[in-house]
C-alpha positions as CSV (number, residue, x, y, z in Angstrom):
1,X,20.8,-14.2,-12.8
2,X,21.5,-15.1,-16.5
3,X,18.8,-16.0,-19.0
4,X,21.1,-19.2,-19.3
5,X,21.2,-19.8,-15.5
6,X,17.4,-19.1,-15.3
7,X,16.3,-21.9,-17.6
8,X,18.7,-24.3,-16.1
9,X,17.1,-23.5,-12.5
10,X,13.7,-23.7,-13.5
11,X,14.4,-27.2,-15.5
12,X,16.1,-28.8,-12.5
13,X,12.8,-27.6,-10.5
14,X,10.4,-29.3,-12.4
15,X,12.5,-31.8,-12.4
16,X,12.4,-32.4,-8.8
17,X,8.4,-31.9,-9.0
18,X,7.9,-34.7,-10.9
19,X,7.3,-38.1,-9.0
20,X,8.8,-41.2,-9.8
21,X,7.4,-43.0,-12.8
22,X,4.8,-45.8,-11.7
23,X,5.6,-44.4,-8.0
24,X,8.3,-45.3,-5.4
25,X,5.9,-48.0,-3.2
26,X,5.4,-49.5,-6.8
27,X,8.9,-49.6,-7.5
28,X,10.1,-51.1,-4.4
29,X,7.4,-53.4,-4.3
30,X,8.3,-54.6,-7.7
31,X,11.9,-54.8,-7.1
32,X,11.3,-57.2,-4.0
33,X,9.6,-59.6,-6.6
34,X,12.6,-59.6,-8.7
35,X,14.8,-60.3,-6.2
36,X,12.6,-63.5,-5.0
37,X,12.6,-64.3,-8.8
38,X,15.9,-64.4,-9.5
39,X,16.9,-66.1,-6.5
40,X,14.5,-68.8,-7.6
41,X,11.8,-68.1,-5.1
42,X,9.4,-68.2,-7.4
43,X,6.5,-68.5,-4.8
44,X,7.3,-65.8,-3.0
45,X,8.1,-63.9,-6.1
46,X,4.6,-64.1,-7.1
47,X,3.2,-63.2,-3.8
48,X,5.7,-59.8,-4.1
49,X,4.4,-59.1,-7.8
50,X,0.9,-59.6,-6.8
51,X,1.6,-57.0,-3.8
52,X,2.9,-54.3,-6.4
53,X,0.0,-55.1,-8.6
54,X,-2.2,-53.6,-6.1
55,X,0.0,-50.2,-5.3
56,X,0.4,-49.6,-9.2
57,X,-0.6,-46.4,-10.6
58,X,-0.5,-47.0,-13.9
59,X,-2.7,-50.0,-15.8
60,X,0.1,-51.0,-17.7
61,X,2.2,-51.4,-14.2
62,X,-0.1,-53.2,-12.7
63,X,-0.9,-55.5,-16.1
64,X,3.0,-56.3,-16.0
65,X,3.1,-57.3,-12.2
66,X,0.1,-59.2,-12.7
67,X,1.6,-61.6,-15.5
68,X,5.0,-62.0,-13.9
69,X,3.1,-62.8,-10.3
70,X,1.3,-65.6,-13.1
71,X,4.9,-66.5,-14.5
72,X,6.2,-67.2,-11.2
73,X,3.4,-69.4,-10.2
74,X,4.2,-71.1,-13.8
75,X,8.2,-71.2,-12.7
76,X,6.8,-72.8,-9.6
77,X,5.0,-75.5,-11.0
78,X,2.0,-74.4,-9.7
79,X,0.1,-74.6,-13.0
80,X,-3.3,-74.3,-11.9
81,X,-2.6,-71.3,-9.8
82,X,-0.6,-69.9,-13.4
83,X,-3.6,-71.0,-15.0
84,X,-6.0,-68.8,-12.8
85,X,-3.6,-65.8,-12.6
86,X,-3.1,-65.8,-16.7
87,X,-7.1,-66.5,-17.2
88,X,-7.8,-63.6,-14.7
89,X,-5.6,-61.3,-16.7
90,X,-6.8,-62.2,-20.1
91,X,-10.4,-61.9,-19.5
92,X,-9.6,-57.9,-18.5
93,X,-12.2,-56.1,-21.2
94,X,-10.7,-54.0,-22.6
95,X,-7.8,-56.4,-23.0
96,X,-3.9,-55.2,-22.8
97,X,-1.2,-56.1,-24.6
98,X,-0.4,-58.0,-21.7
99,X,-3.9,-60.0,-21.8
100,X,-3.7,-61.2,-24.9
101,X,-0.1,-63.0,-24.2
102,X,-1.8,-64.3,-20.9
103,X,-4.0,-65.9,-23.1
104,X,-1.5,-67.1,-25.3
105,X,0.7,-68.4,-22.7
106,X,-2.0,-70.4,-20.8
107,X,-3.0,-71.8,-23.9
108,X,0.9,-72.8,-23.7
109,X,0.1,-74.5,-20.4
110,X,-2.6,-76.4,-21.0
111,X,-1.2,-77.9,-24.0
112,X,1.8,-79.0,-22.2
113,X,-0.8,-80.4,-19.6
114,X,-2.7,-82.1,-22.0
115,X,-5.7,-80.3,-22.5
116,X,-5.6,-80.0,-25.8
117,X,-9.1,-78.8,-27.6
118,X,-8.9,-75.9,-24.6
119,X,-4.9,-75.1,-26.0
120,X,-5.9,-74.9,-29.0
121,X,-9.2,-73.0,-28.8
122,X,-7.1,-70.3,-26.6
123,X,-4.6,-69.7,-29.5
124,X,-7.6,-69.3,-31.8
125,X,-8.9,-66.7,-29.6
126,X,-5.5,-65.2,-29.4
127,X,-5.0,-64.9,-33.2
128,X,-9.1,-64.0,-33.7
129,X,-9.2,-61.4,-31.0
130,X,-5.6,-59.7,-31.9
131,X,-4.2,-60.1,-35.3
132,X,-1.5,-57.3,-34.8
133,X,-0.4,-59.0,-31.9
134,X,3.1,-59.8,-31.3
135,X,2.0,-63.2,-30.7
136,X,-0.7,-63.7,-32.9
137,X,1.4,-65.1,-35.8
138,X,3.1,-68.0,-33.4
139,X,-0.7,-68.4,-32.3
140,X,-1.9,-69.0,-35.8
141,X,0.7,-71.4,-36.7
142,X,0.3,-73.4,-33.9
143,X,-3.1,-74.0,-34.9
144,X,-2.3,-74.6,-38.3
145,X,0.1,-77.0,-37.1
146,X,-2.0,-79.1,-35.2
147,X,-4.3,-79.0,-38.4
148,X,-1.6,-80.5,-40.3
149,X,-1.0,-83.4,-37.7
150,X,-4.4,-84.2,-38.0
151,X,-5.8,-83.9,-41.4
152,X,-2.2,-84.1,-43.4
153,X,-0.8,-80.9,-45.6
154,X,-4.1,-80.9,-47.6
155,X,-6.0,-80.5,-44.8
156,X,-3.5,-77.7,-43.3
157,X,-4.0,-76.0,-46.9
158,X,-7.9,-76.1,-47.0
159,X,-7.7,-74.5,-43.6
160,X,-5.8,-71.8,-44.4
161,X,-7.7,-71.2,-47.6
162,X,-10.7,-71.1,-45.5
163,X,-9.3,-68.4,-43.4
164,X,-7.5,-66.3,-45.8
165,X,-10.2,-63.8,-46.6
166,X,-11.1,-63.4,-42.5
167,X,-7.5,-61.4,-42.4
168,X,-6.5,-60.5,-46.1
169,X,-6.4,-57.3,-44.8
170,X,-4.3,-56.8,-41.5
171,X,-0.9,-58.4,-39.8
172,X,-1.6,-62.2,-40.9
173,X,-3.3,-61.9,-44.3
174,X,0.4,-61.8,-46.0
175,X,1.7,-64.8,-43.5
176,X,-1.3,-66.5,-44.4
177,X,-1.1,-66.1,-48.1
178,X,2.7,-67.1,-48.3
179,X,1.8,-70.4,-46.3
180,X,-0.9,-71.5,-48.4
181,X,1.7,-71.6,-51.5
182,X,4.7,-72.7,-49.8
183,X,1.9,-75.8,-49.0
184,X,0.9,-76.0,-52.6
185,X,3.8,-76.0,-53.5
186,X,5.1,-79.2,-51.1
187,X,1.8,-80.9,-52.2
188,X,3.4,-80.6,-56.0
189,X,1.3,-77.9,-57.4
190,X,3.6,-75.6,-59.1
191,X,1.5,-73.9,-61.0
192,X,-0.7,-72.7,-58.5
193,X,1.9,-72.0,-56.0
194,X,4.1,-69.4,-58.2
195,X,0.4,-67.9,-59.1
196,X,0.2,-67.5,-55.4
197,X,3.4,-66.3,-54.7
198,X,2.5,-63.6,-57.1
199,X,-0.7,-62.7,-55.9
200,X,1.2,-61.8,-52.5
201,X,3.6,-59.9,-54.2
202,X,1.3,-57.8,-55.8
203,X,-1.3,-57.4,-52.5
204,X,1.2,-56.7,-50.1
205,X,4.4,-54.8,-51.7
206,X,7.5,-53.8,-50.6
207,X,7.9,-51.8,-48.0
208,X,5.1,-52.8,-46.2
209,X,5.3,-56.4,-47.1
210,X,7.6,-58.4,-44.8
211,X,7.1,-61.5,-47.2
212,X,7.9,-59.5,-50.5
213,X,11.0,-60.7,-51.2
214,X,10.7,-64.2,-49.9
215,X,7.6,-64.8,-52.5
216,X,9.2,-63.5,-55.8
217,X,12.3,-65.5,-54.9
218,X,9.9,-68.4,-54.3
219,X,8.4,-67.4,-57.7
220,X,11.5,-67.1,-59.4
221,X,12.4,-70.3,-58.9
222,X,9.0,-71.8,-60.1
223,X,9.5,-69.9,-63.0
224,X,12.4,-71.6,-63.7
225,X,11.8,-75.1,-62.8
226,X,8.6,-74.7,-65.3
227,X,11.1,-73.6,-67.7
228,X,10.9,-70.0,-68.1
229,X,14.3,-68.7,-67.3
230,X,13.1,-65.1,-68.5
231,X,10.2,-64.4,-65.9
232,X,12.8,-66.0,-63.4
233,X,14.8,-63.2,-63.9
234,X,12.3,-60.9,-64.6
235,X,11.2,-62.0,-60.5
236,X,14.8,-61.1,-59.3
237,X,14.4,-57.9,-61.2
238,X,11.2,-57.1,-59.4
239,X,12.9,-57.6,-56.1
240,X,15.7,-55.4,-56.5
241,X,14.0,-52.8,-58.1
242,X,13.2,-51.5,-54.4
243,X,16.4,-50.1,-53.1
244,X,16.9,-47.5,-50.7
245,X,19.8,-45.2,-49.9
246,X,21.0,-45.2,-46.7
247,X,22.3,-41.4,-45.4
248,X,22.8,-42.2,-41.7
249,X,23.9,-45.4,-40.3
250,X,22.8,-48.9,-41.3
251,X,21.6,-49.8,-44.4
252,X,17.9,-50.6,-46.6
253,X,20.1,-53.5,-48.6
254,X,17.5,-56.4,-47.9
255,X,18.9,-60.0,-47.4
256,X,17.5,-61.6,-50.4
257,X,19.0,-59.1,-52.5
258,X,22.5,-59.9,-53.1
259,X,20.8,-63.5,-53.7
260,X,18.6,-62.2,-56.4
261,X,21.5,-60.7,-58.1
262,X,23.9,-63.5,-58.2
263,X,20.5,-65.9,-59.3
264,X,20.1,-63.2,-62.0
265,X,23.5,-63.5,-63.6
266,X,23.6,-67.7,-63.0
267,X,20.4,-68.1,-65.1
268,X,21.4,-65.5,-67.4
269,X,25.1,-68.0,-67.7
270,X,23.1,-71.0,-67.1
271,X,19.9,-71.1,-68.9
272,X,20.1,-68.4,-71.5
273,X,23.8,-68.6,-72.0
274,X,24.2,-64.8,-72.5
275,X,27.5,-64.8,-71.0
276,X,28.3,-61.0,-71.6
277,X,25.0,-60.1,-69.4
278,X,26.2,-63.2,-66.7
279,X,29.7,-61.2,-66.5
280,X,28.1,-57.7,-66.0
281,X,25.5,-59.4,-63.6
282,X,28.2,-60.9,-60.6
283,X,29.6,-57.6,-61.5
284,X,26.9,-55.5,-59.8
285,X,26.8,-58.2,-56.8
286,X,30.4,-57.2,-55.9
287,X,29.4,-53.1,-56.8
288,X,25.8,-53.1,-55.4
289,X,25.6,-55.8,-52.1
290,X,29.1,-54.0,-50.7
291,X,28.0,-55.5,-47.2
292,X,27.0,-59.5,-49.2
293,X,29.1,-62.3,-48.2
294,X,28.4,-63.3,-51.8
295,X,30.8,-60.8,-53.2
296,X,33.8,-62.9,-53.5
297,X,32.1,-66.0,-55.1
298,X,30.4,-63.6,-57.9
299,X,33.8,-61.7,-58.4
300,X,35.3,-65.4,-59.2
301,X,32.3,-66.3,-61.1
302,X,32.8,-63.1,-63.3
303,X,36.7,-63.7,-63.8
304,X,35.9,-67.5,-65.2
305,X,33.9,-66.1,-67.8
306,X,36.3,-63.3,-68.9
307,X,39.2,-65.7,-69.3
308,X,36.8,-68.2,-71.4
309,X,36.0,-65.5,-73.5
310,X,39.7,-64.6,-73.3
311,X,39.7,-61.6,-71.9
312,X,42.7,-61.5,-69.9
313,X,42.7,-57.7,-68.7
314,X,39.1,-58.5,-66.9
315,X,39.9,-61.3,-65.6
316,X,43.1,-60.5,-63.8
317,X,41.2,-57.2,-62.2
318,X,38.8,-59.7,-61.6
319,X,41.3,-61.9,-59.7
320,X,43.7,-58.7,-58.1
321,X,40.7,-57.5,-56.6
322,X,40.0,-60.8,-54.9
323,X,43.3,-60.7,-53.7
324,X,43.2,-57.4,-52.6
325,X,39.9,-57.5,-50.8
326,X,38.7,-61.1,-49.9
327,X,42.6,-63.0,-49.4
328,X,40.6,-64.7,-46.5
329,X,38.5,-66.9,-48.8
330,X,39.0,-69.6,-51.1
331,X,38.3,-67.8,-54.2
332,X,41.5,-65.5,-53.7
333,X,43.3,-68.9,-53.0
334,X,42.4,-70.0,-56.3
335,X,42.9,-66.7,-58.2
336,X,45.8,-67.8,-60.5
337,X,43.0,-70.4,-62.2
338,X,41.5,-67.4,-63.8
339,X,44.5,-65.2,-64.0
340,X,48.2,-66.7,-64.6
341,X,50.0,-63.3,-63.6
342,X,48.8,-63.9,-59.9
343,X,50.0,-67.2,-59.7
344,X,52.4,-65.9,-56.8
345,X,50.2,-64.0,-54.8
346,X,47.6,-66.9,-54.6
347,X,50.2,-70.1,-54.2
348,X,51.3,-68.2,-51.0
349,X,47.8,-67.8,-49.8
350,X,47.1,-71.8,-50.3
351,X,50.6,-72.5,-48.5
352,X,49.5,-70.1,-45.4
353,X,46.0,-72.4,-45.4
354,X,48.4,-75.8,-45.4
355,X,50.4,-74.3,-43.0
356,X,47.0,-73.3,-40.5
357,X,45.4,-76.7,-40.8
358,X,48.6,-78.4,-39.6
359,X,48.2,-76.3,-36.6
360,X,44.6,-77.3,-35.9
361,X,42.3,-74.4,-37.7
362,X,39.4,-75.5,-38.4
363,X,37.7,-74.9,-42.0
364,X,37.2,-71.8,-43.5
């Protein structure tokens, strides 16, 4: 026998020693439930789940049948035997991953039943117990929600305030600290919101700071309604700073960045009127964000300013390319504005778009 053969044999061996995972009577037994559920038996369903619960091997197999014999119930309508299931399961010390959305989901049951000081002390619990929980952001904000309805945004924002320190330092501490600003900032206190938006910049950065970009674009525009145009960009700047090649597939190119860019060249047009660095600015949109819907808009963008500053070569490379690459959009219909020579190319396009909308297409 070959070395090759050998392994092969041996592989397919252990193979055939190894049980199936969870085990077979769990496996069957949890397939029956499925069954019941998706034929809308939910009853029965739960009764199967509950069986499989009890055959499980594994504590995560048996915390999984256990919520969906409570679901079922839920499906039902039988919300006090939901209630009971999902309390059993949350109470489980230590709690699973599965516990802590059994607390979260009868805390979603009681509110619907109208219980609401035990609703919303169980998604307190929920977000106290198990900040990194999948659930424990929609938990928070549920809370802070109710807050709101009760007290009005200012009391929403002392709440939050209050809380802040408890979990500066894990999952919520950054969804927290964006809140509070975006609250300051609807109760009109500029100021103190863009300081905010900063301070969560700075304590949790990119790349472990889901919010990063949403607070210095938040910032940058605070900077420029209080009329500094230069930290604005300077905001933008920040943002984009962070990018990451890609060698594989996919891509690191963040959704607020081909934004950024095209804010970056619009104040620098706008506000500073420095054309030459607006022109090289939608530039690097169409160059950097290659994957940006924005591309097209800042390619047009670019070409007006290079036939105001009559530079005709620019702008008609400018326009060819929108032609060439983005015929589909309005901007290459409307080429010939920026660029005389392509006057052809574009009427054609705008007669193909008259042509469409007598049949029926919708809009672009």
């Amino acid at each position: 026998m070959s070395a090759r053969r050998a392994v092969a044999v041996a592989w397919l061996l252990a193979l055939s020693a190894c049980g199936t995972v969870g085990g077979k009577t769990f496996l069957r037994a949890y397939a029956a439930g499925d069954r019941d559920y998706s034929a809308g038996r939910f009853l029965e369903a739960a009764d199967a789940y509950q069986a499989a619960a009890k055959v499980a091997e594994r504590d995560r197999d048996r915390d999984e049948s256990l919520y969906a014999a409570a679901e079922s119930r839920a499906r039902a309508g039988d919300e006090l035997g939901a209630l009971a299931a999902f309390d059993a399961l949350a109470d489980q010390k230590p709690p699973s991953d599965r516990a802590i959305r059994a607390r979260y989901r009868a805390a979603e049951i009681r509110l619907a039943r109208g219980e609401t000081d035990a609703a919303y002390a169980g998604f307190t619990r929920v977000f106290t117990d198990a900040p990194e929980h999948g659930v424990a952001r929609k938990a928070l904000f549920a809370v802070v929600a109710h807050v709101e309805a009760d007290k009005g945004k200012g009391g929403a924002l002392a709440f939050e305030t209050e809380l802040y320190p408890r979990f500066a330092s894990n999952r919520l501490g950054e969804e927290i600290c964006f809140d509070l600003n975006r609250r300051r900032e609807a109760l009109g206190q500029a100021r103190e919101a863009l300081a905010g938006y900063l301070a969560c910049a700075d304590r949790y950065p990119y790349p472990d700071g889901a919010l990063f970009d949403d607070a210095l674009m938040r910032a940058s525009i605070l900077h420029e309604q209080l009329g500094d145009p230069k930290a604005a960009i300077a905001d933008c700047e920040r943002l984009l700073a962070y990018q990451e090649p890609s060698y594989g597939n996919g891509s690191y190119t963040r959704p607020l960045m081909a934004p950024a860019q095209l804010r970056i060249a619009e104040l620098q047009r706008d506000a500073l009127g420095d054309k030459a660095a607006a022109r090289k600015s939608f530039r690097k949109v169409y160059q950097d964000q290659r994957s940006s819907i924005l591309r097209p808009r800042a390619l047009f963008e670019e070409a007006v300013l290079a036939k105001e500053a009559s530079d005709e070569r620019e702008a008609c490379d400018a326009a060819n390319k929108l032609l060439d690459e983005f015929s589909w959009t309005r901007y290459a219909r409307r080429a010939d504005e920026v660029c005389a020579a392509v006057g052809g190319r574009a009427k054609k396009l705008r007669d193909e778009r008259g042509k469409g909308k007598g049949k029926g297409k919708g809009p672009e």
